[in-house]
C-alpha positions in Angstrom: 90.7 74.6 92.9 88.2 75.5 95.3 90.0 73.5 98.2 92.6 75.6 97.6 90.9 79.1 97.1 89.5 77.8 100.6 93.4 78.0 102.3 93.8 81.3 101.3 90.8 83.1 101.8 89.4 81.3 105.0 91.9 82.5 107.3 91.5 86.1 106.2 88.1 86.2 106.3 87.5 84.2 109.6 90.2 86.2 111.4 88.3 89.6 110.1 85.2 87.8 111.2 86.9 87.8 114.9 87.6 90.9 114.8 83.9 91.9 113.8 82.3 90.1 116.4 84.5 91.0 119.2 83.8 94.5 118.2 80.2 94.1 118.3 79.7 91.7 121.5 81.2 95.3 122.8 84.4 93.8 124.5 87.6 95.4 124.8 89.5 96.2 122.3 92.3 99.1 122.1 92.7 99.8 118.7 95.2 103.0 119.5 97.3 100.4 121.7 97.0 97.5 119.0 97.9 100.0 116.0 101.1 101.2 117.9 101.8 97.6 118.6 101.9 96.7 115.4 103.7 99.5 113.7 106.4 100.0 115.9 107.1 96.3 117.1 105.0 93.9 115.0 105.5 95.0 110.9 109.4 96.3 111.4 110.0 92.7 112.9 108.1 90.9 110.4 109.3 93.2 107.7 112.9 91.8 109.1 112.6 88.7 109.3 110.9 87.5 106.1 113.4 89.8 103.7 116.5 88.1 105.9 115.3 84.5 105.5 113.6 84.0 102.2 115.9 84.1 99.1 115.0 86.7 97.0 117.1 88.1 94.3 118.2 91.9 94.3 117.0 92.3 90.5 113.5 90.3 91.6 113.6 93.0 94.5 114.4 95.6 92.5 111.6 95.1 90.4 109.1 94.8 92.3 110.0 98.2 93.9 110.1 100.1 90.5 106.7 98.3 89.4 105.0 99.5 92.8 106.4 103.3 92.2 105.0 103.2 89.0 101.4 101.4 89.5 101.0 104.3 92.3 102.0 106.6 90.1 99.3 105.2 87.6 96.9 104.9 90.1 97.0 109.0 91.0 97.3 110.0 87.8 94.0 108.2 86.3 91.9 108.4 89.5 92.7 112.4 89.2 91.9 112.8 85.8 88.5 110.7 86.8 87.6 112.6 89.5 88.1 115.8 87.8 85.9 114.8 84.9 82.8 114.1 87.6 84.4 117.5 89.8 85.3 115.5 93.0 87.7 117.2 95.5 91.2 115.6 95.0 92.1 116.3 98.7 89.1 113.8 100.0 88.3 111.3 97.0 92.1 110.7 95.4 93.6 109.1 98.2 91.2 106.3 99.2 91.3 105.6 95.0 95.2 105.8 95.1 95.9 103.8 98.3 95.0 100.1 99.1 94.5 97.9 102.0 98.1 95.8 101.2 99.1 95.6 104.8 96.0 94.2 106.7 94.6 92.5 103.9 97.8 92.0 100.8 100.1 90.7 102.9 98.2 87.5 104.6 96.8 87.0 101.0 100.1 86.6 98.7 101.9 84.9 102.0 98.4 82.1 101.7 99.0 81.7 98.2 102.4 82.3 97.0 104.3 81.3 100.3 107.0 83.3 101.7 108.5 84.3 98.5 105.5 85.9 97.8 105.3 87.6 101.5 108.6 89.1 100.6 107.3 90.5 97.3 104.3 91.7 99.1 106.5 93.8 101.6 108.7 95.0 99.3 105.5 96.6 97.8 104.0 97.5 101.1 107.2 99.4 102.0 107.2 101.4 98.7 103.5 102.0 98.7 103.7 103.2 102.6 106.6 105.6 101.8 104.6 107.3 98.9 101.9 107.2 101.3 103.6 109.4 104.0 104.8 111.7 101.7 102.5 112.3 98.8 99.8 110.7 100.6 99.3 113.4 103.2 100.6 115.7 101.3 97.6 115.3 99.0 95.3 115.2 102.5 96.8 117.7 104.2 97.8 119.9 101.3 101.7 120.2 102.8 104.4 118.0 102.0 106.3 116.6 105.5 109.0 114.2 105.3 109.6 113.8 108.9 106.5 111.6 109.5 108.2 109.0 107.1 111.4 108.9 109.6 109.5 108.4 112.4 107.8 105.2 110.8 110.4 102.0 112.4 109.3 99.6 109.3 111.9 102.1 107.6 115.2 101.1 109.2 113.9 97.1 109.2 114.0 97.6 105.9 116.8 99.5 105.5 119.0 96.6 108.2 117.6 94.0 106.2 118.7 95.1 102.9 122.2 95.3 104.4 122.7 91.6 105.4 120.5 90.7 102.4 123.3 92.6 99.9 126.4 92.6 102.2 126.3 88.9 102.5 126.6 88.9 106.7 124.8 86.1 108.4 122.2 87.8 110.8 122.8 86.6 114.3 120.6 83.8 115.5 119.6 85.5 118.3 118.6 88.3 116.5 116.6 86.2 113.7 114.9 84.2 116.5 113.7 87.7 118.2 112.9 89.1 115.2 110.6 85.8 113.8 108.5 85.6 117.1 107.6 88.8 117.1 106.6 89.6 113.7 104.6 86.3 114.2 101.6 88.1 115.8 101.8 91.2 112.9 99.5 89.1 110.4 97.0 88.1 112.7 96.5 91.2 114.7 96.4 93.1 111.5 93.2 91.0 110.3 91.4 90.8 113.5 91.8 95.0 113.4 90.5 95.4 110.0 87.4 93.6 111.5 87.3 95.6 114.1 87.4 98.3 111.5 84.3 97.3 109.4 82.4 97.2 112.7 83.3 100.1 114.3 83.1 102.7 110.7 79.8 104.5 110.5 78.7 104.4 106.4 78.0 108.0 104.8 77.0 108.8 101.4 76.2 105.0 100.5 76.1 105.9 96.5 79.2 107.9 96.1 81.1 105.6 98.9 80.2 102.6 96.1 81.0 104.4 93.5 84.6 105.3 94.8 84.9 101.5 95.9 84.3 100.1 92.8 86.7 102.8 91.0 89.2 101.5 93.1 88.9 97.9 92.8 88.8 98.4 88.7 91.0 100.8 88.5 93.3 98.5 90.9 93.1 95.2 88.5 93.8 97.3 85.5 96.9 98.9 86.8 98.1 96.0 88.6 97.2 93.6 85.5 99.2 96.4 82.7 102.2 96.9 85.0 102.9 93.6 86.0 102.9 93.0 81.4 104.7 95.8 80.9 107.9 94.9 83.3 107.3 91.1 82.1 106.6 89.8 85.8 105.5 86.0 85.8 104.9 83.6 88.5 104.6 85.2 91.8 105.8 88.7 91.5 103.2 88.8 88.6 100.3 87.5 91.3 101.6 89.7 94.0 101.6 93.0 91.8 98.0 92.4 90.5 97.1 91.0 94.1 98.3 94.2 96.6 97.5 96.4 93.2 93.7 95.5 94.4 93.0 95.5 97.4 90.4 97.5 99.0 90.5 101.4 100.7 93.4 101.7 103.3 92.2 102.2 106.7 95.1 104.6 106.7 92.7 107.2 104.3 90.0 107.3 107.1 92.7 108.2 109.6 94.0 111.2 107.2 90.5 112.1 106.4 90.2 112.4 110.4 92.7 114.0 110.9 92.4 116.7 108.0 88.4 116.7 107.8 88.7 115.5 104.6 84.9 114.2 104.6 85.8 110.9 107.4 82.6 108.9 107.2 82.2 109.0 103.2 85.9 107.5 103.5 84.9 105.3 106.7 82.2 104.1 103.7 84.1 103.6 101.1 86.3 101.2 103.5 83.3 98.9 104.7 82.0 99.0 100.8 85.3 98.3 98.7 86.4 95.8 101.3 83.0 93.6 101.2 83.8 94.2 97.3 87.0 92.6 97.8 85.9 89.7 99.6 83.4 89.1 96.9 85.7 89.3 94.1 88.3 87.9 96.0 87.7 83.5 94.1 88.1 85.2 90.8 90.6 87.0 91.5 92.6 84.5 93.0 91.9 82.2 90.1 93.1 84.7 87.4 97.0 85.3 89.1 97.1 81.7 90.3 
């Protein structure tokens, strides 16, 4: 067991690690240039590619989708009523509880241990999650709902394509397939070595409420993920993958918002760093319980 805990956690953590170190040996890195990389090239691709190659069943698919709608639905409705009861502002604390870290960090963890079924499970609640994200998510932030940021966001039509030769039956051009396979190849990787960037680079604020968020979220995050994967009868993979991208640590994407709507940026830069050294700890049991 602890040989193969090893295989999935080592090359999360020691491609974070990279990222960490580069950032604080002070060499280059363009975040602004990687991040654009990634979400307009990198995650459509790989988004692609996996949902066009692994066999995944429309009703598995379709499940997966409804369970992530309703653990985020969960996860709002609890973390409000929590925050009210200690009289925290919605606008700055619900987010970073609502939102997770299933793109940097999910996605290389249920690909390491449930292969690339479970990668395909893991984007199919990564592109549910995102969507609620751009929508509710900064409408939350920014206190006005905007759909058009959602359209501008690529990942959508990959999806969208891939669902058509996934249900329609067409064979997706080799050429196509081959493009699409090489260049999602570098999504996983870049997206880990960022997120250490991250933790280097985020200045800690409000240590005591930053902790007390972080561990909301990864509670919070078990229990929902644990009670909707039971409730829609999910076994084997999507079971581990629900309860697995259900907790992950604070999205990077919260600090961003919280930027960009001075919703309060370094306590959410905190609660980042702190729920996602949380994470790392917790991680082995974790990964024992869904495996």
């Amino acid at each position: 067991m602890i040989i193969e805990l090893l295989t999935i956690i080592a090359p999360v953590v020691i491609c974070a690690i990279i990222g960490f170190v580069w950032c604080k040996k002070g060499l280059s890195f363009d975040v602004d240039q990687v991040t654009t990389l990634v979400t307009y090239i990198g995650t459509p691709c790989l988004v692609f590619a996996t949902l066009t190659t692994v066999e995944i069943e429309q009703a598995a698919f379709t499940e997966m989708a409804l369970g992530t709608a309703v653990s985020v639905t969960a996860f709002g409705v609890l973390g409000a009523i929590i925050l009210r009861i200690f009289r925290m502002h919605l606008p700055t604390y619900l987010p970073p509880v609502v939102w997770a870290n299933m793109g940097n960090m999910g996605l290389p963890l249920c690909l390491f241990a449930f292969g690339p079924e479970g990668l395909a499970l893991a984007i199919t609640y990564f592109a549910v999650d995102v969507v609620m994200l751009f929508t509710i998510g900064v409408a939350v932030s920014a206190g006005a709902f905007s759909l058009s940021r959602l359209l501008k966001l690529p990942f959508m039509y990959a999806v969208a394509a891939a669902l058509f030769f996934m249900w329609s039956g067409t064979e997706v051009p080799r050429w196509l397939a081959n493009t699409a396979e090489l260049l999602g190849g570098f999504t996983i990787p870049l997206m880990l070595i960022m997120l250490g960037v991250s933790l280097a680079s985020l200045k800690v604020s409000s240590l005591k409420r930053a902790t007390a968020i972080s561990v909301l979220r990864l509670v919070l995050g078990f229990v929902v993920g644990w009670a909707t994967a039971h409730a829609f009868g999910m076994e084997g993979a999507a079971r581990g993958v629900m309860i697995l991208q259900a907790s992950m640590p604070v999205a990077v994407y919260n600090y961003l918002f919280a930027m960009r709507y001075n919703r309060a940026p370094e306590e959410v830069a905190g609660m980042i760093v702190i729920s996602t050294l949380l994470s790392f700890a917790t991680l082995p049991a974790l990964l024992i319980f869904v495996l």
